[in-house]
N, C-alpha and C positions, 0 to 999 in steps of 0.2 A: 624562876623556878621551872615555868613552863620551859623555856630554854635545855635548863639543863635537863629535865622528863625527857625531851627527845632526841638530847643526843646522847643518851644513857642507852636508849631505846635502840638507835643508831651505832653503836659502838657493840652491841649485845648482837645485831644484826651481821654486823660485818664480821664478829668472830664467830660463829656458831653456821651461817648461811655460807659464807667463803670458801668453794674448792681447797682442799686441801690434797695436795700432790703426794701422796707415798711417804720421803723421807727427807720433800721439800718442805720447810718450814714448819715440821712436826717437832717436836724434842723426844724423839728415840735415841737410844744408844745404835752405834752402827759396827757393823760385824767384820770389819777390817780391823777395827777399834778393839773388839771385845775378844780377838785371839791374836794379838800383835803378840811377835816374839814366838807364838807358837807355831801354826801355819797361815799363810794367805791363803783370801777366801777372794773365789771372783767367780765368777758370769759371763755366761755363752751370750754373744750379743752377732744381731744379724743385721741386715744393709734398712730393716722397715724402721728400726731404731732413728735412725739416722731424718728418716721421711716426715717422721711426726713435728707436727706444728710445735714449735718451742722445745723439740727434745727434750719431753718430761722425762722420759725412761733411762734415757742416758745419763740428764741429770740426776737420776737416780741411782744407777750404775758409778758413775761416778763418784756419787756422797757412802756407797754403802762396801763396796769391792776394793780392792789394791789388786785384782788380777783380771785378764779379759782371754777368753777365746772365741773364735769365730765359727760362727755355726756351719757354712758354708763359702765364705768367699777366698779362704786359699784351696778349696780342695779342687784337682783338677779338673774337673769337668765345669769349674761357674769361672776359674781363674783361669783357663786357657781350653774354653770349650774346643777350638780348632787348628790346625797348626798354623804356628805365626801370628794368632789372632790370642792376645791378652783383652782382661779386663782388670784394671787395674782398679777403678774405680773405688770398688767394695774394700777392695782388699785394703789399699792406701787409708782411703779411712779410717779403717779398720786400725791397724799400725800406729797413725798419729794418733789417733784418740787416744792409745793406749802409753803412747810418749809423754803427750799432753798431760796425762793425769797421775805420771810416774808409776805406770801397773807392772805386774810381769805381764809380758805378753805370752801367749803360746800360737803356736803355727799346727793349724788343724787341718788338715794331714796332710804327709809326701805321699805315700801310697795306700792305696786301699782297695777291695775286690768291686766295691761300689761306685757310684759317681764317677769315673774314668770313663771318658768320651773311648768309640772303638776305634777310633783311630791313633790311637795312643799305640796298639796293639799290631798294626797294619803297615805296610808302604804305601808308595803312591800310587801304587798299582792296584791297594787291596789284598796281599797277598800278605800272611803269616810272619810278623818278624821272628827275624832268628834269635836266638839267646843273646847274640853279642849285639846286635843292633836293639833288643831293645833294653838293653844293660845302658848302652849308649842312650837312649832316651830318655832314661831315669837321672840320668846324670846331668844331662842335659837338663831338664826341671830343677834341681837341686841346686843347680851354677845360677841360673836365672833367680832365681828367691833369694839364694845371697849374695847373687850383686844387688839386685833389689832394696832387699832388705836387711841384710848382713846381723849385726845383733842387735837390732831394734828389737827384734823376737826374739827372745831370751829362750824358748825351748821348741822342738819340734816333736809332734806326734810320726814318727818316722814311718810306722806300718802299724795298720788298724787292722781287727779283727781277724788277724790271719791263723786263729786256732777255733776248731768246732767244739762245743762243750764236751765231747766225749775225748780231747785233745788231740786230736785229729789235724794235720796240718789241711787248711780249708782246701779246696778244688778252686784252682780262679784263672786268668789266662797269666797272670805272673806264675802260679805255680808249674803250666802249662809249658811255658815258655823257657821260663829261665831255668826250674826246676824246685826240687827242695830246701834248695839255698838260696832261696828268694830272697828271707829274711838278714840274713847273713850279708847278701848283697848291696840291700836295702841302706843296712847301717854301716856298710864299709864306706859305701858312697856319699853319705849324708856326712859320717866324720872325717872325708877328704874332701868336702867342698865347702860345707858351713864353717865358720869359722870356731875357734878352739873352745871359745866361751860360751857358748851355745849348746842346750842340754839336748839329748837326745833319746826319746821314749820311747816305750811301746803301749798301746793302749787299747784296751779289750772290753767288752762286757762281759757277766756270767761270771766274772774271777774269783766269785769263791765256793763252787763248783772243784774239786779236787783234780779230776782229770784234768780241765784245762788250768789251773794252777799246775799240776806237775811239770806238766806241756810250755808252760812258761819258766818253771825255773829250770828244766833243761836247756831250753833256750837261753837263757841271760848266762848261764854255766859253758855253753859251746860259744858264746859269744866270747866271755874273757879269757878260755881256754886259746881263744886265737885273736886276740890282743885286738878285737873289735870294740869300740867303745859302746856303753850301754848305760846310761844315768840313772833314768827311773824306768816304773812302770806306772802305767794308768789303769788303775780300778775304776771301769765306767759301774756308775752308782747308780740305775735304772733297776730302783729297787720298791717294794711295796709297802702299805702297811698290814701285807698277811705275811704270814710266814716268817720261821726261826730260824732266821741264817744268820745272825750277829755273831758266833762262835767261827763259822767258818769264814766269813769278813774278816776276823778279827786272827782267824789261822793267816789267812792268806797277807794282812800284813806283815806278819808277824816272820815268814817262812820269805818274801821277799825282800824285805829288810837286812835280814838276816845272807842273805846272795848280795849283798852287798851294793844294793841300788836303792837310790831313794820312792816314796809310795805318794804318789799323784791319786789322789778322789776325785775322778773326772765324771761330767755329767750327770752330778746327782741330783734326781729328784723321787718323788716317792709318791706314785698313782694308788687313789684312793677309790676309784672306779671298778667296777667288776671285770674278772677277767676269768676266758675259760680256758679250755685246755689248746695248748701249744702259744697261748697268748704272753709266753715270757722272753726275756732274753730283750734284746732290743736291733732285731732283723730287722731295719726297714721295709723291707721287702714283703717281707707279711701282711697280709692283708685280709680281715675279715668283715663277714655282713654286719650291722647291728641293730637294735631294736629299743624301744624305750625303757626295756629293762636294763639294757647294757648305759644308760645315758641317764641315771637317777639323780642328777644334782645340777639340772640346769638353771637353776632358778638360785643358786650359789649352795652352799656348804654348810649343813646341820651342824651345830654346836657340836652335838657328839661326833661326826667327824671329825671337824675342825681339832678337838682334842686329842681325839684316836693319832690324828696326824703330828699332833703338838708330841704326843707320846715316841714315835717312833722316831723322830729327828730329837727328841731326848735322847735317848736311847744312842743313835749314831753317832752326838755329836760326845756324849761322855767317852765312848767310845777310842773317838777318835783323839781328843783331849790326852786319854792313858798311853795312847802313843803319839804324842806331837814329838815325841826323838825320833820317830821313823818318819811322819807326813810332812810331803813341802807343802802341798796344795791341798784344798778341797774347791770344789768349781762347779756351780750350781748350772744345770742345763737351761738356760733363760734365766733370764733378768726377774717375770712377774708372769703369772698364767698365763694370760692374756697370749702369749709368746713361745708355749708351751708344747715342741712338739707330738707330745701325748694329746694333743687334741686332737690331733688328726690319725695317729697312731697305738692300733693298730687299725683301729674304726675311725672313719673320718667324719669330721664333724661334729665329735662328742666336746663334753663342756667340762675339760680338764682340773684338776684340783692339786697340782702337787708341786708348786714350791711357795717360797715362804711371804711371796707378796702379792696379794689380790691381782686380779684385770684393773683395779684402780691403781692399783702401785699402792694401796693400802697395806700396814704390815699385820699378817695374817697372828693367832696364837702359836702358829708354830716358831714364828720369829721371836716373841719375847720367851718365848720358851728356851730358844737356844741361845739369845746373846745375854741372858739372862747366869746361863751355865757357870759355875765357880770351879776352878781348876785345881782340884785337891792337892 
C-alpha cells in the first residue's frame, strides 16, 4: 500500500511539476489544422530560433504553422551585407526548414527603402550609380536567389513599403535613381528571373488607410495594363487593440481582390501597450523615449487584457474567415512574444504582449479564441 502511496504521489509529481513546452506535448488544437482548406497560417521565424538548446520554438513553429517567413535573413543587407560577400547561413536554414516541414515558404524582401547596405547604391569608386547599372544590380540579386533557391520559395515579397500613407510614392535612392518606375522595374525583373511558379507580391503596412490603398490599386492596375505580372498583395497586420479600422481592412480586402490579386495577411500582430501620437504604422525607423508608464505589463498580462486581446483577434479572424475566397495567407510576425519585434519597437526594451503564444511558448486566450472559431 505504502508502495503504491508513493508512486501515486510520484506520477501526480511528474505530471503537474514537468515543463510543459507551448504546443509540445499539450493537447491543443493547432491552427494549420483549424483553417485547413481555408488559408494558411505561419510565422516570421529568425536565425535565434535556430540557437536555442533543443529548438523548443521551432518545434513549435513547426506543430502549429503550414507557412514560414524570414524576418531578416533574405533581406539584403544580413544576406549580402558587401559585395561578393553572402551569408548564406540564415538564410539556407531558413529555406530547409521550411522544405523539411512541407510549408509555403515566402522570401522576405528583393527590395526595400530599408536594410540595403550603401553600397548597393554606389560603384567602386563611391560614385552614384546610374539608372541602368543599378537596374543591373537588381537583377543581378534576383539571378542569385533563384539559382539559389529557385522554387523552394514559393513567393517573393518583391518591393516593401514603397507607398507613404498619404499614397505618395516613398522618396528612397531607388526612387532616386531609377525613377518613378521603380516598382514597375522591380516586378519585370523578379518575373524574368524567378521562375514561373513562383508568386510575386507587394507588401506594405498602413493598407487600410484609403490613400495608400488607392496608391496600390493604381499600381497593380498599371502593372497588368503592361503585362507585368503581379499575384498578391500583402496587408502588413501591425495592428492594435484600439481603434475601428475592421471596416476599412475589410474595404481594402475587398477592393484588392477584386483587381484581381490574391490578399496575403502579412505580419500580424496586435500591441496591447500604450501608444502616443506618431506611434503608428510600423516605420522601423521610429524611435521614441519611454517611461514606466509606456511599459505597464512587465510582470505578464492582466486577465482583462489578455481578453481585450482575445477580443480583437476574434474579431479579425471572423473577419477574415468571411473572405477565405479572397486570403491565401495570414502570417503572424513571430512565432511567441518572447520574439516579438514590438518589444524593442518603437521603445526599446519594453515587455511586448501581442501575439498568440506567451514568452513560454504557452498558448495565450487569444489562441483558444481564434482556433476555436466556427466557420459559418
Amino acid at each position: 500500500m505504502r508502495n503504491l502511496l508513493i508512486t501515486s504521489q510520484l506520477l501526480l509529481f511528474l505530471l503537474f511539476a514537468a515543463p510543459v513546452q507551448g504546443g509540445e506535448g499539450m493537447d491543443i488544437p493547432k491552427l494549420k489544422d483549424a483553417f485547413k482548406g481555408k488559408f494558411d497560417v505561419g510565422a516570421a521565424i529568425n536565425k535565434g530560433l535556430f540557437k536555442e538548446k533543443g529548438q523548443p520554438t521551432l518545434r513549435l513553429v513547426a506543430d502549429q504553422f503550414n507557412s514560414i517567413s524570414p524576418e531578416s535573413s533574405l533581406k539584403w543587407g544580413h544576406f549580402n551585407p558587401k559585395p561578393g560577400v553572402y551569408n548564406y547561413t540564415d538564410a539556407d536554414a531558413f529555406v530547409e526548414f521550411g522544405q523539411k516541414n512541407k510549408m509555403y515558404v515566402l522570401g522576405h524582401v528583393l527590395f526595400w527603402h530599408n536594410q540595403t547596405p550603401d553600397w548597393v547604391f554606389k560603384d567602386k569608386n563611391g560614385k552614384t550609380l546610374s539608372r541602368e547599372q543599378l537596374l543591373k544590380r537588381m537583377r543581378e540579386r534576383v539571378r542569385h536567389l533563384a539559382k539559389r533557391y529557385g522554387s523552394r520559395i514559393h513567393a517573393w515579397d518583391v518591393v516593401n513599403e514603397a507607398f507613404m500613407d498619404n499614397g505618395e510614392l516613398r522618396d528612397s535612392q531607388w526612387t532616386r535613381i531609377i525613377g518613378d518606375d521603380f516598382i514597375k522595374q522591380a516586378f519585370r525583373i523578379a518575373n524574368e528571373e524567378l521562375p514561373a511558379n513562383v508568386e510575386l507580391l507587394y507588401n506594405d503596412y498602413s493598407m487600410y488607410g484609403k490613400e495608400k490603398r488607392d496608391a496600390v490599386l493604381k499600381m497593380i492596375r498599371e502593372l497588368k495594363q503592361k503585362k507585368i505580372r503581379i499575384d498578391g498583395v500583402g496587408m502588413q497586420g501591425h495592428w492594435s487593440v484600439n481603434g475601428d479600422y475592421l471596416p476599412n481592412i475589410e474595404a481594402s480586402i475587398v477592393a484588392f481582390s477584386q483587381a484581381g490579386v490574391d490578399v496575403h495577411i502579412t505580419e500580424l500582430d496586435i500591441d496591447v501597450l500604450p501608444r502616443k501620437a506618431g506611434m503608428w504604422g510600423a516605420d522601423v525607423r521610429k524611435r521614441f523615449e519611454g517611461d514606466a508608464s509606456m511599459d505597464p505589463y512587465r510582470n505578464g498580462l492582466p486577465e482583462a487584457k489578455q481578453q481585450e486581446l482575445a477580443k480583437r483577434y476574434t474579431d479579425l479572424f471572423q473577419l477574415f474567415l468571411k473572405h477565405k475566397d479572397k486570403i491565401k495567407r495570414v502570417t503572424f510576425w513571430g512565432p511567441t512574444d518572447r520574439y516579438s519585434w514590438l518589444n524593442n519597437w518603437p521603445i526599446k526594451g519594453r515587455t511586448s504582449h501581442p501575439l498568440l503564444f506567451d514568452r513560454d511558448r504557452k498558448p495565450k486566450p487569444a489562441f483558444h479564441a481564434v482556433v476555436g472559431l466556427k466557420d459559418n
